[in-house]
MIBA-625564 format. One record per residue: residue number from 0; x, y, z of N, C-alpha, C, O, CB in turn. Coordinates in nm, 2 decimals. Glycine has a CB too. Layout:
BEGIN
@seq: NUM&nu: X&nv: Y&nw: Z&cau: X&cav: Y&caw: Z&cu: X&cv: Y&cw: Z&ou: X&ov: Y&ow: Z&cbu: X&cbv: Y&cbw: Z .
...
! end
This chain:
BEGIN
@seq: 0&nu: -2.53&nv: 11.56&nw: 5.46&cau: -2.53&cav: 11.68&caw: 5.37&cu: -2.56&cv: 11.63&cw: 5.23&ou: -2.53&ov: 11.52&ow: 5.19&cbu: -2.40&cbv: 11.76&cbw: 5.38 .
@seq: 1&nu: -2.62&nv: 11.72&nw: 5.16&cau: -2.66&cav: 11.67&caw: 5.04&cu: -2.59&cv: 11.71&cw: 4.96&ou: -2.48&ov: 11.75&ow: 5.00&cbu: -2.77&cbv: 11.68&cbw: 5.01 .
@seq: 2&nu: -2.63&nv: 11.73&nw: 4.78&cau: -2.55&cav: 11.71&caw: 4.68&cu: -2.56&cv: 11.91&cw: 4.69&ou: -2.66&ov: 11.96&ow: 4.74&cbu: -2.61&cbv: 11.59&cbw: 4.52 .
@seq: 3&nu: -2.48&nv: 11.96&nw: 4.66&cau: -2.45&cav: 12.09&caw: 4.65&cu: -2.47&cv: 12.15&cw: 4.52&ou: -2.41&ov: 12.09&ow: 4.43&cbu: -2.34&cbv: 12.11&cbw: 4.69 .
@seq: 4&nu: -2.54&nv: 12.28&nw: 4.49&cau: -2.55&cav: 12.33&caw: 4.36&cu: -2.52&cv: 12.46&cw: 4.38&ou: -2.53&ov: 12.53&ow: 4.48&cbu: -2.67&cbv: 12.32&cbw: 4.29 .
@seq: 5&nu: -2.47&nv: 12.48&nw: 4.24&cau: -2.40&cav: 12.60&caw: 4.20&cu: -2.48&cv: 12.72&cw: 4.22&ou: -2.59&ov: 12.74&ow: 4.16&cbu: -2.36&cbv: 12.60&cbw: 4.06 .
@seq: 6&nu: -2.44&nv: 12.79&nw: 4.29&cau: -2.62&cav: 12.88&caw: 4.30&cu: -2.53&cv: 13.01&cw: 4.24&ou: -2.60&ov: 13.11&ow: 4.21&cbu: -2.73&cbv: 12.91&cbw: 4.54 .
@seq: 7&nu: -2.41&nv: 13.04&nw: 4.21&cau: -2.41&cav: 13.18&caw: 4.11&cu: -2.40&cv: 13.15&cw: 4.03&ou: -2.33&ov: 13.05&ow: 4.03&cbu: -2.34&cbv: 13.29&cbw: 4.10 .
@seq: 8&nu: -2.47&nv: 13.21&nw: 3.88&cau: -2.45&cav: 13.16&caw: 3.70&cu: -2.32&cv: 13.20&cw: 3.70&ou: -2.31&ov: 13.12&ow: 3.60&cbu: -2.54&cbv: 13.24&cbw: 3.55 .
@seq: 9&nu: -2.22&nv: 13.24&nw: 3.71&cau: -2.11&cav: 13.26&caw: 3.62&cu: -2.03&cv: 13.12&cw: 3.71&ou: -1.91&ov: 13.10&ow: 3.68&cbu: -2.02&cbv: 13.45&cbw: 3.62 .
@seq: 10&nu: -2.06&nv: 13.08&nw: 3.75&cau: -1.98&cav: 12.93&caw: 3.83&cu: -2.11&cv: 12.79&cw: 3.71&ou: -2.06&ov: 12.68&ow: 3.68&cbu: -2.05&cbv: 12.93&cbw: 4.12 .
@seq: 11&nu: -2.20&nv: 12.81&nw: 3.68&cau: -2.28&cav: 12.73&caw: 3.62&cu: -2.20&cv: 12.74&cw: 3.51&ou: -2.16&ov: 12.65&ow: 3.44&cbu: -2.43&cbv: 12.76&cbw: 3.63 .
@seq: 12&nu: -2.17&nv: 12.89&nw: 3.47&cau: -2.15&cav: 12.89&caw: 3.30&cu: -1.98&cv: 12.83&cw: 3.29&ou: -1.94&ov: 12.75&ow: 3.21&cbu: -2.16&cbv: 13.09&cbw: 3.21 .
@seq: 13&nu: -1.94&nv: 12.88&nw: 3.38&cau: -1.83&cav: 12.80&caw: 3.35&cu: -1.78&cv: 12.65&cw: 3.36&ou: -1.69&ov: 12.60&ow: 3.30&cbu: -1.75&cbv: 12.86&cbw: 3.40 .
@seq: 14&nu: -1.87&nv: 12.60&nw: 3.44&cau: -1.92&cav: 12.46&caw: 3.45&cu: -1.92&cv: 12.41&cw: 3.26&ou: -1.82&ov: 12.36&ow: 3.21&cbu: -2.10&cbv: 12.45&cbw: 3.55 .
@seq: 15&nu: -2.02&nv: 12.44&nw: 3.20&cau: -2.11&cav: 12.42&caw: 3.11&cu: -1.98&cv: 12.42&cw: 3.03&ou: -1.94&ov: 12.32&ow: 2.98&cbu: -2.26&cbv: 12.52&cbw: 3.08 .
@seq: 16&nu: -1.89&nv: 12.55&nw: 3.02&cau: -1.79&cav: 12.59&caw: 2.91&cu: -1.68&cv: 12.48&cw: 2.91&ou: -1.62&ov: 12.44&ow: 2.81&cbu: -1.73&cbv: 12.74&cbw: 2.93 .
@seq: 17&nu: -1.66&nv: 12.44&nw: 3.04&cau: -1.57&cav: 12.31&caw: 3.09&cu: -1.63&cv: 12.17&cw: 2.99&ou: -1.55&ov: 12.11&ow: 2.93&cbu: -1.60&cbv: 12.28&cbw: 3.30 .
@seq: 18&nu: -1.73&nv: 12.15&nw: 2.99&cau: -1.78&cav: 12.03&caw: 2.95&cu: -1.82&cv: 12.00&cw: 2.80&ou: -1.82&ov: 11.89&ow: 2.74&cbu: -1.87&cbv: 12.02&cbw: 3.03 .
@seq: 19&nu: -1.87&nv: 12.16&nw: 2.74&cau: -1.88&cav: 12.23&caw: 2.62&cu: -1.78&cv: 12.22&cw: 2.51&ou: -1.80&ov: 12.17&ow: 2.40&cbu: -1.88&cbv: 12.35&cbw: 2.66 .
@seq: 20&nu: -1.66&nv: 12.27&nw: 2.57&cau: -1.53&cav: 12.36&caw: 2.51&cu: -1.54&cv: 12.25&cw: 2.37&ou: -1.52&ov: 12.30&ow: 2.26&cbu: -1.36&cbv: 12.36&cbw: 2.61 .
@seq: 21&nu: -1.57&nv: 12.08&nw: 2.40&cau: -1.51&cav: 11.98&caw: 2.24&cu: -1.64&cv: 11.96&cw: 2.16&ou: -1.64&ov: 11.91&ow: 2.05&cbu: -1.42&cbv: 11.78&cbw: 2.27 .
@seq: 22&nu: -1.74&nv: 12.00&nw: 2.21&cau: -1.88&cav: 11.99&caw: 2.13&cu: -1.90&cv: 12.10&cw: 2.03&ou: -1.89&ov: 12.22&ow: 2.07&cbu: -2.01&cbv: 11.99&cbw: 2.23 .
@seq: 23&nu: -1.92&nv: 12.07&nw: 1.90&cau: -2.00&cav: 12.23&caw: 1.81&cu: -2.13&cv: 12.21&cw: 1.81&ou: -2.21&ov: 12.12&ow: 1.78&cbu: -1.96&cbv: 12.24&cbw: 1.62 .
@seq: 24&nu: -2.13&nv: 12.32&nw: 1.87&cau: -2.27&cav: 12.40&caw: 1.91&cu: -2.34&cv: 12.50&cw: 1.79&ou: -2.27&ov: 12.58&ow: 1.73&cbu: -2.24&cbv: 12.49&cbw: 2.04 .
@seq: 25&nu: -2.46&nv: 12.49&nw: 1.77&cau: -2.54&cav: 12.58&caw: 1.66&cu: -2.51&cv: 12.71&cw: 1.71&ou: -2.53&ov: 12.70&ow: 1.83&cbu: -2.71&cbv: 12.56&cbw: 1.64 .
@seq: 26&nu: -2.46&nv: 12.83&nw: 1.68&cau: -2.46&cav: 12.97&caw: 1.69&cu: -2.57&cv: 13.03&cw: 1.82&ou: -2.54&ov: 13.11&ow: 1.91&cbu: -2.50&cbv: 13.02&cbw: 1.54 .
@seq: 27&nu: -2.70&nv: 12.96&nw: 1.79&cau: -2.78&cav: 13.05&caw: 1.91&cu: -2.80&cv: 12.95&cw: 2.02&ou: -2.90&ov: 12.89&ow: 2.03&cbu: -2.94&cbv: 13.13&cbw: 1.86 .
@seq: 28&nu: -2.68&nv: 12.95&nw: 2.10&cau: -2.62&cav: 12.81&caw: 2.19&cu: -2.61&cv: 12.96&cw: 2.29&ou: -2.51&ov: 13.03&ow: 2.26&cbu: -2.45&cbv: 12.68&cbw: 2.12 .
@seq: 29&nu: -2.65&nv: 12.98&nw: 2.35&cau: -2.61&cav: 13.10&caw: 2.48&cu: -2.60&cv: 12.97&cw: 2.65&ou: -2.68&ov: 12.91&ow: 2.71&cbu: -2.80&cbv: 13.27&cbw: 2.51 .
@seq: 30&nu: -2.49&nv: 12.99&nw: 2.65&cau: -2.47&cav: 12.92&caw: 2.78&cu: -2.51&cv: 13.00&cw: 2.91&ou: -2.57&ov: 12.94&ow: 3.00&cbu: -2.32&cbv: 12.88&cbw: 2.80 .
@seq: 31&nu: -2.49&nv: 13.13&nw: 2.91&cau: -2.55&cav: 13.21&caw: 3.00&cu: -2.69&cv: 13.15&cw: 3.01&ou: -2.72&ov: 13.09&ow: 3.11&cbu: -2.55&cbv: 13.35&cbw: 2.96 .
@seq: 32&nu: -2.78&nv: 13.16&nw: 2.93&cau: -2.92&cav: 13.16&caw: 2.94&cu: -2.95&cv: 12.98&cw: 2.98&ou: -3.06&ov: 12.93&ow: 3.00&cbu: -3.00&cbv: 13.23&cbw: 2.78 .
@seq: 33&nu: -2.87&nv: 12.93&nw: 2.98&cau: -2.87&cav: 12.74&caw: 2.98&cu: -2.84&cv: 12.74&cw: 3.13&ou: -2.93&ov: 12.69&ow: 3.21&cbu: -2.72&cbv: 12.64&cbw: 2.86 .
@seq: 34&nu: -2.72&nv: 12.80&nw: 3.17&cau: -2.70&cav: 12.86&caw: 3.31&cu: -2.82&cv: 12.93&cw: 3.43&ou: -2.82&ov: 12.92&ow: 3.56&cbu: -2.61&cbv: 12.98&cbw: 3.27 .
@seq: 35&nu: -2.90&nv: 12.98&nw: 3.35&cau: -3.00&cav: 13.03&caw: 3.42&cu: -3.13&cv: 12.97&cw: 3.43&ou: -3.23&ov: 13.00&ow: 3.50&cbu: -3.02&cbv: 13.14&cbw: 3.38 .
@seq: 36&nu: -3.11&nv: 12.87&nw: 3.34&cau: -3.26&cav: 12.80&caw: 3.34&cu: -3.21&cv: 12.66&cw: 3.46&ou: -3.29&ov: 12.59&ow: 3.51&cbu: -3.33&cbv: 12.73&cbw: 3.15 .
@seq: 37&nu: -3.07&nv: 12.65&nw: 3.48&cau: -3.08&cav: 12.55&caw: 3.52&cu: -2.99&cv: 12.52&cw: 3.68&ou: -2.89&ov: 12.44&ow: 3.71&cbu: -3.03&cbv: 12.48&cbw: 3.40 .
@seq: 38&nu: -3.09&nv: 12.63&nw: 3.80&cau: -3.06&cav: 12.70&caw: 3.93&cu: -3.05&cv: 12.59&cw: 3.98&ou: -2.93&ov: 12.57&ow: 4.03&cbu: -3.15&cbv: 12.80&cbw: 4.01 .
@seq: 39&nu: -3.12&nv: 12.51&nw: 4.00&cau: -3.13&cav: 12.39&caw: 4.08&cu: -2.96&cv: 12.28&cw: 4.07&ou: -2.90&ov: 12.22&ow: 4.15&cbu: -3.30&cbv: 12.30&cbw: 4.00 .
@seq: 40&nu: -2.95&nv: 12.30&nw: 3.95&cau: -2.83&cav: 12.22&caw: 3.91&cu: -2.72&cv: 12.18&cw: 3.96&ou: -2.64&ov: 12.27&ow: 3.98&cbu: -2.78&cbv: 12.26&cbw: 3.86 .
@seq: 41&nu: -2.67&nv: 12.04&nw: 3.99&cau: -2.53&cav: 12.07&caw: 4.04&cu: -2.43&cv: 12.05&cw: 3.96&ou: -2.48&ov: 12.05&ow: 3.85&cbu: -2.49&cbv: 12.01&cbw: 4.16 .
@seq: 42&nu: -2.33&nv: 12.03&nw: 3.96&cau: -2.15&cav: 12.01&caw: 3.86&cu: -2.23&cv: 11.90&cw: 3.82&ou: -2.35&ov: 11.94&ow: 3.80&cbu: -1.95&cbv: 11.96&cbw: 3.94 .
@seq: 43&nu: -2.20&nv: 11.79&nw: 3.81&cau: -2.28&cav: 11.69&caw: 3.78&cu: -2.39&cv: 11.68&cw: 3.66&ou: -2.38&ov: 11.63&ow: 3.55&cbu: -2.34&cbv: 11.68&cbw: 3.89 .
@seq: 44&nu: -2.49&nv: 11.74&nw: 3.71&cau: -2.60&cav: 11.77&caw: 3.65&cu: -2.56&cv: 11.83&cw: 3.51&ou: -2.58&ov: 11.80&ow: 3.39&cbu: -2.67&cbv: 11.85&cbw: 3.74 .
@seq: 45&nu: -2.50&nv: 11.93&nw: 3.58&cau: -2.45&cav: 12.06&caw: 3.40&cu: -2.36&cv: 11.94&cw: 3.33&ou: -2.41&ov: 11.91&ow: 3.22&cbu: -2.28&cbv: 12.27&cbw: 3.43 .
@seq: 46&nu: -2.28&nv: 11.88&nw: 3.36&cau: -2.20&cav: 11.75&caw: 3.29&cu: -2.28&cv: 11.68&cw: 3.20&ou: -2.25&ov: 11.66&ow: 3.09&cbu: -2.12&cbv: 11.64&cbw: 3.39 .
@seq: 47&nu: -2.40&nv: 11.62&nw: 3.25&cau: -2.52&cav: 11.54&caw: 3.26&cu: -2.58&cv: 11.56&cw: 3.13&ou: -2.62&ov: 11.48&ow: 3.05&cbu: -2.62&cbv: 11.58&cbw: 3.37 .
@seq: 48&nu: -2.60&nv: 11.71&nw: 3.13&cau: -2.69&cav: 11.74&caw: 3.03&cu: -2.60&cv: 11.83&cw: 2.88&ou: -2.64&ov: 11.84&ow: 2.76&cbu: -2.80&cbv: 11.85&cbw: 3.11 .
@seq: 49&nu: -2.50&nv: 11.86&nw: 2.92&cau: -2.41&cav: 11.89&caw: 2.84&cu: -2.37&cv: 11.77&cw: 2.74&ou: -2.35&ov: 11.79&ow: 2.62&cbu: -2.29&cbv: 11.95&cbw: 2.92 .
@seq: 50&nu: -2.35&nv: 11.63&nw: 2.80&cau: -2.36&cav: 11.50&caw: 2.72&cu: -2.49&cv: 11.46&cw: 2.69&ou: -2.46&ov: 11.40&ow: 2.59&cbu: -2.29&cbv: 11.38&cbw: 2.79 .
@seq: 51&nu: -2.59&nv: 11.46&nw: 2.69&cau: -2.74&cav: 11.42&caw: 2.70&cu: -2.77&cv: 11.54&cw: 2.57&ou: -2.83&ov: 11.50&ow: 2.47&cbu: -2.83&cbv: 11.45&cbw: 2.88 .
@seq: 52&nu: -2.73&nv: 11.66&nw: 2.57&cau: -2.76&cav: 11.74&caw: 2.46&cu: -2.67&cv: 11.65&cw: 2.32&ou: -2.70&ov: 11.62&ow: 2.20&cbu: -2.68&cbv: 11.92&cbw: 2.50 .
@seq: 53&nu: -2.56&nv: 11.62&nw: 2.40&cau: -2.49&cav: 11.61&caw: 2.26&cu: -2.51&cv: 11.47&cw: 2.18&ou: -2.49&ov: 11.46&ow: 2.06&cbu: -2.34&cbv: 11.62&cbw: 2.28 .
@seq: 54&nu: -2.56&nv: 11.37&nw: 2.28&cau: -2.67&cav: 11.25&caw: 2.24&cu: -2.78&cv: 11.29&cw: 2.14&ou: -2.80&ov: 11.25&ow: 2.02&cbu: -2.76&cbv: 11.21&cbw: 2.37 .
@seq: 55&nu: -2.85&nv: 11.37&nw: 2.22&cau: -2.97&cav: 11.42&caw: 2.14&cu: -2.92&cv: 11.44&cw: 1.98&ou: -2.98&ov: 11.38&ow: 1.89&cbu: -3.03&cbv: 11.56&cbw: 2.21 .
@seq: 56&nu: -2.81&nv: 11.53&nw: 1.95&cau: -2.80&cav: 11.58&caw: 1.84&cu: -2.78&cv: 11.45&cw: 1.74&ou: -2.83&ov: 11.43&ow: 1.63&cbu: -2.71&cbv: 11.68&cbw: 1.85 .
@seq: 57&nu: -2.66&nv: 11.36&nw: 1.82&cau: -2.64&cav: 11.22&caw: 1.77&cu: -2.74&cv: 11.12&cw: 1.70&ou: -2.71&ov: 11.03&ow: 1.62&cbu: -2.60&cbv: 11.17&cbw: 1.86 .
@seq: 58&nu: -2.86&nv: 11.16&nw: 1.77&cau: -2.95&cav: 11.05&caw: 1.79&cu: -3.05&cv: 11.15&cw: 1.61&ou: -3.11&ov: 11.09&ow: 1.52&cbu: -3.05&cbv: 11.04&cbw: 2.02 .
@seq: 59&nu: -3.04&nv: 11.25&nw: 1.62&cau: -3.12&cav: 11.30&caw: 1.49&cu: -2.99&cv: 11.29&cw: 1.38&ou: -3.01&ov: 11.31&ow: 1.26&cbu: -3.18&cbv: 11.49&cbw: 1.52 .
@seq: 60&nu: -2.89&nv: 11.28&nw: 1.42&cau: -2.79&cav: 11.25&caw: 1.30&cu: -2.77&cv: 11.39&cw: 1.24&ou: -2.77&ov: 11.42&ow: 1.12&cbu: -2.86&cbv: 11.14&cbw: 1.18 .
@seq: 61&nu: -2.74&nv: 11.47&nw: 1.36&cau: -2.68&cav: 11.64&caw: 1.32&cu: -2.56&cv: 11.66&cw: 1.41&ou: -2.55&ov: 11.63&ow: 1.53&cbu: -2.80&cbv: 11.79&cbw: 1.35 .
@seq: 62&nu: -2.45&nv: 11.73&nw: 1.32&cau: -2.32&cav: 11.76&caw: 1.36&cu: -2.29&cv: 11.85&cw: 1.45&ou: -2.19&ov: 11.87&ow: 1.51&cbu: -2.25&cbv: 11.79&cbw: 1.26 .
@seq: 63&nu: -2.45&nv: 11.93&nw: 1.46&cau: -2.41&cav: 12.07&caw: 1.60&cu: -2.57&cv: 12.05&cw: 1.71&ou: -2.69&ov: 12.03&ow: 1.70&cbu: -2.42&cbv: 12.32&cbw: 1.47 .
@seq: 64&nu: -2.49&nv: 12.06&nw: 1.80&cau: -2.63&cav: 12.06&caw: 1.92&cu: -2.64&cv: 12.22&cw: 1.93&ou: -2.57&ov: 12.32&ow: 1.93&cbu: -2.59&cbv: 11.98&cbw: 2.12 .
@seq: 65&nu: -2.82&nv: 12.15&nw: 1.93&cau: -2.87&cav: 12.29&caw: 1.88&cu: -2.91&cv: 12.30&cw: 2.02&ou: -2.88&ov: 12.22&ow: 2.11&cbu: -3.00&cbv: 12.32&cbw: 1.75 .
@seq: 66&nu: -3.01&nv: 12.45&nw: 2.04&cau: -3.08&cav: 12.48&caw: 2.17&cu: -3.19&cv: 12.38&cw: 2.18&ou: -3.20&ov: 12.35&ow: 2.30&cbu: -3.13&cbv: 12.63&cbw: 2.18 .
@seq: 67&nu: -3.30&nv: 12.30&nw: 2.09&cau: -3.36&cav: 12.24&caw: 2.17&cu: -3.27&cv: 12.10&cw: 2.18&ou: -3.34&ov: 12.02&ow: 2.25&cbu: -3.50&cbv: 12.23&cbw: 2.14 .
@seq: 68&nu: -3.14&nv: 12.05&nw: 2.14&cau: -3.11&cav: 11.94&caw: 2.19&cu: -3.09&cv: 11.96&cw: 2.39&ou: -3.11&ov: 11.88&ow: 2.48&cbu: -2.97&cbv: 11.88&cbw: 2.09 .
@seq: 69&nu: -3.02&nv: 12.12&nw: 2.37&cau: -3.03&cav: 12.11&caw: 2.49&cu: -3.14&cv: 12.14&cw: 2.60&ou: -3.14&ov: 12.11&ow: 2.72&cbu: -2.94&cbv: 12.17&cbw: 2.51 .
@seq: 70&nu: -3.24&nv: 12.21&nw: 2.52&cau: -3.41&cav: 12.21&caw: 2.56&cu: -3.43&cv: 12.03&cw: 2.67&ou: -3.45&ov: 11.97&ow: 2.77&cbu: -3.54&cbv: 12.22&cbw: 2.36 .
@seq: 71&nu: -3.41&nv: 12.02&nw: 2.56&cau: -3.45&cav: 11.86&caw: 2.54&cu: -3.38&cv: 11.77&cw: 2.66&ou: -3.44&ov: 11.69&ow: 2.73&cbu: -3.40&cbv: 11.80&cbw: 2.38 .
@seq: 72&nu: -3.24&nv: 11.79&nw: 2.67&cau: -3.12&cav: 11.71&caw: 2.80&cu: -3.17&cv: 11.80&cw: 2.92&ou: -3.18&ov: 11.73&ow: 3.02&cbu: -2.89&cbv: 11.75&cbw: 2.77 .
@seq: 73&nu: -3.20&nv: 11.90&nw: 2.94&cau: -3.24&cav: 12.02&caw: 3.06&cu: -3.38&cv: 11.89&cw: 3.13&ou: -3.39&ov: 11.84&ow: 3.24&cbu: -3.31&cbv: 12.23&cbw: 2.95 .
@seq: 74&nu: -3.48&nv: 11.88&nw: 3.03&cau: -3.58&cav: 11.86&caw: 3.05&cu: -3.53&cv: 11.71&cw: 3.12&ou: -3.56&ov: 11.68&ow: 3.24&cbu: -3.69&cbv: 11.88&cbw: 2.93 .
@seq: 75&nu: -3.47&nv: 11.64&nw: 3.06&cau: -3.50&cav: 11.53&caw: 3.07&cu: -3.36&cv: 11.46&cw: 3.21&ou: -3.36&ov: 11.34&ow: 3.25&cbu: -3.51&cbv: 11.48&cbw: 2.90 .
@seq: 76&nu: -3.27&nv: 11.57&nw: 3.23&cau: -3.17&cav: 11.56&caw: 3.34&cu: -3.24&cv: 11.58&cw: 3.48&ou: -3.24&ov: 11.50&ow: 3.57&cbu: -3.06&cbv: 11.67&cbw: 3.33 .
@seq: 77&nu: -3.29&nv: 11.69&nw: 3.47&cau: -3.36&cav: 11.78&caw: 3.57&cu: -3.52&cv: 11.78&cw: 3.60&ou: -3.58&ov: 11.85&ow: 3.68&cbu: -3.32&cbv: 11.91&cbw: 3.52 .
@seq: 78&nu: -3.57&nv: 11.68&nw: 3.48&cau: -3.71&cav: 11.69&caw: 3.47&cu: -3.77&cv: 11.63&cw: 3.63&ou: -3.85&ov: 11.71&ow: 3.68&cbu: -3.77&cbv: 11.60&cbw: 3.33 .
@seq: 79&nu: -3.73&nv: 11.51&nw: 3.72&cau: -3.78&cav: 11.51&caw: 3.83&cu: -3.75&cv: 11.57&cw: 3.92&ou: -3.82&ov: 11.55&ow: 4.02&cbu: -3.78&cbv: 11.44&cbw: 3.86 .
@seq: 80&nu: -3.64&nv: 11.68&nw: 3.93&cau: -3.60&cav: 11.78&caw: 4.02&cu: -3.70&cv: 11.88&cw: 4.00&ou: -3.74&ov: 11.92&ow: 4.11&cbu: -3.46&cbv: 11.82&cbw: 3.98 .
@seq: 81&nu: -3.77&nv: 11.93&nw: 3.90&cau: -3.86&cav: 12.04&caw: 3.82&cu: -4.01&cv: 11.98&cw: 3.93&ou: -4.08&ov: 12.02&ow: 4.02&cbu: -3.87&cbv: 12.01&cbw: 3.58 .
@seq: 82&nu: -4.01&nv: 11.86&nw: 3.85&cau: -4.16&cav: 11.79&caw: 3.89&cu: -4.16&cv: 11.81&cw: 4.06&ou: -4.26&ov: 11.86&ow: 4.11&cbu: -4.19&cbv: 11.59&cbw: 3.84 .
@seq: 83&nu: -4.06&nv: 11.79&nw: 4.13&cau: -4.04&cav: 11.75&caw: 4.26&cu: -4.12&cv: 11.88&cw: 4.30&ou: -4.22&ov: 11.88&ow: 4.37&cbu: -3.87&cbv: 11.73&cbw: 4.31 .
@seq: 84&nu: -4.07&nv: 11.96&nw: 4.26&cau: -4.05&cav: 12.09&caw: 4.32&cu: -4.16&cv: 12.16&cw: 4.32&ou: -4.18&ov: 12.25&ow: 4.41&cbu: -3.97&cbv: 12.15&cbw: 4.27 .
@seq: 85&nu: -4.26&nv: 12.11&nw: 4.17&cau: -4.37&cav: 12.16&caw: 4.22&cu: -4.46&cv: 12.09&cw: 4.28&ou: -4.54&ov: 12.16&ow: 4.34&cbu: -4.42&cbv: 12.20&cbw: 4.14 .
@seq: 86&nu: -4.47&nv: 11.99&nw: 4.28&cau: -4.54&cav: 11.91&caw: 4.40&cu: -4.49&cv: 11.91&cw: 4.51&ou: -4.56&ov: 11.84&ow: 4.60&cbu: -4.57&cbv: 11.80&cbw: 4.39 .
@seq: 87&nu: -4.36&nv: 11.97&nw: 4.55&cau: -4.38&cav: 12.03&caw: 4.70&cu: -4.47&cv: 12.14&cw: 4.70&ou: -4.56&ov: 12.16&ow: 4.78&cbu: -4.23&cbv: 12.08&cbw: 4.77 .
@seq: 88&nu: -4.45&nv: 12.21&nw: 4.63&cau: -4.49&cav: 12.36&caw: 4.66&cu: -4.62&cv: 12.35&cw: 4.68&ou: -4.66&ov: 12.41&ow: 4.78&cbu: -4.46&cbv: 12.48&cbw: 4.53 .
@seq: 89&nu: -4.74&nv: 12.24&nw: 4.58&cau: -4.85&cav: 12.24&caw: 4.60&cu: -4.88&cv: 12.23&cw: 4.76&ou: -4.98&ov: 12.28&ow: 4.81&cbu: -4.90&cbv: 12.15&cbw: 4.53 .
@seq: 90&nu: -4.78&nv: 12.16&nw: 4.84&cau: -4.84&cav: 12.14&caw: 5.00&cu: -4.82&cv: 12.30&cw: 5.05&ou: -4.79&ov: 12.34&ow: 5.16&cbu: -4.73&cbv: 12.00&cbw: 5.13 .
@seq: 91&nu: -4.83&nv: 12.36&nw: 4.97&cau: -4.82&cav: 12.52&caw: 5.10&cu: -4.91&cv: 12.59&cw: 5.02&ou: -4.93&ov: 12.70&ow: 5.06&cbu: -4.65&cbv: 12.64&cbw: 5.13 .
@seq: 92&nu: -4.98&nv: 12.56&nw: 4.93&cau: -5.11&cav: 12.61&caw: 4.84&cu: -5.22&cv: 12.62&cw: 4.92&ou: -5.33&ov: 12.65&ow: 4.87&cbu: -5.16&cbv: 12.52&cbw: 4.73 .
! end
């Protein structure tokens, strides 16, 4: 069996809020919508990128992770899961 993902958002968001809760986040930080971009996801993963955002912000030398630091951890957690996926899909094209 394989790695298991959260497949309802309010189990993703509260994931995210778990891992969230000690980071300051810029104002237009919507975990819902971070939750929804990120279906494929498992516990793990949301942990992953919840620290990977807060790198990002570190790494520009700013005190709040904004939406693209987490743009940016999404892409780069999940980016071969994303790629995977569409080059399966191409074999049924």
């Amino acid at each position: 069996t394989g790695v298991q993902t959260c497949a309802l958002p309010i189990c993703r968001i509260k994931i995210l809020e778990i891992h969230s809760r000690k980071i300051k986040m810029e104002g237009d930080i919507d975990l819902a919508e971070i939750a929804r971009m990120t279906e494929e996801a498992s516990g793990a993963d949301l942990k992953a990128i919840v620290v990977e955002a807060g790198m990002n912000a570190l790494r520009r030398g700013a005190s709040r992770v904004s939406k693209a630091d987490f743009d940016r951890a999404i892409a780069k957690v999940l980016g071969d899961e994303i790629q995977g996926s569409e080059d399966a899909m191409r074999m049924y094209s």
